[in-house]
N, C-alpha and C positions, 0 to 999 in steps of 0.2 A: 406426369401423365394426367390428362383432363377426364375429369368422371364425366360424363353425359346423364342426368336425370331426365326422365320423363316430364313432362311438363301438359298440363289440359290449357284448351286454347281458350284465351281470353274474350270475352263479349266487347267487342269495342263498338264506337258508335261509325256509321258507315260516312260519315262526315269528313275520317284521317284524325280528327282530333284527340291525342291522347289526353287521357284523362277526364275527358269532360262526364259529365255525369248524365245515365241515361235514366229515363221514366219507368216507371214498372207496368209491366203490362196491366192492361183493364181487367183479365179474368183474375192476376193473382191480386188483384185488390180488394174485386167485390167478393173473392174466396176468403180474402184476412177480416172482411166484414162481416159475413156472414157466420165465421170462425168464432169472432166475438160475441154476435149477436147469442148467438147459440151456448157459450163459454156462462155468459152475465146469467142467461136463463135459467141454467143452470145450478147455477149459485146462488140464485133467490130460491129457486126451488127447495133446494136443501135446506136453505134457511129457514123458510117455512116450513118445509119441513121438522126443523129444531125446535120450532119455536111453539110449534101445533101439531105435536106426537098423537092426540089423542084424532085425529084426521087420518092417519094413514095406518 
């Protein structure tokens, strides 16, 4: 007897081509940009933080 799982529907490209590889969209990129941007700032911040306690 065959089990049936559920399965989510796959993103494919509207070309038929399997497998081919699609682009990421424009907002989730300048979102992983600006993620970073934000992440580095961060991290100097603090560092200066460490580094010039008697600042904060």
């Amino acid at each position: 007897m065959a089990v049936k799982t559920a399965s989510r529907p796959v993103n494919r490209p509207s070309t038929g081509q399997v497998g081919a590889l699609t682009l990421p969209r424009l907002d989730d990129v300048i979102e992983n940009i600006v993620a970073g941007v934000l992440a580095l700032a961060l991290i100097g911040y603090l560092v200066y933080a460490l580094l010039r306690p008697d600042r904060f």
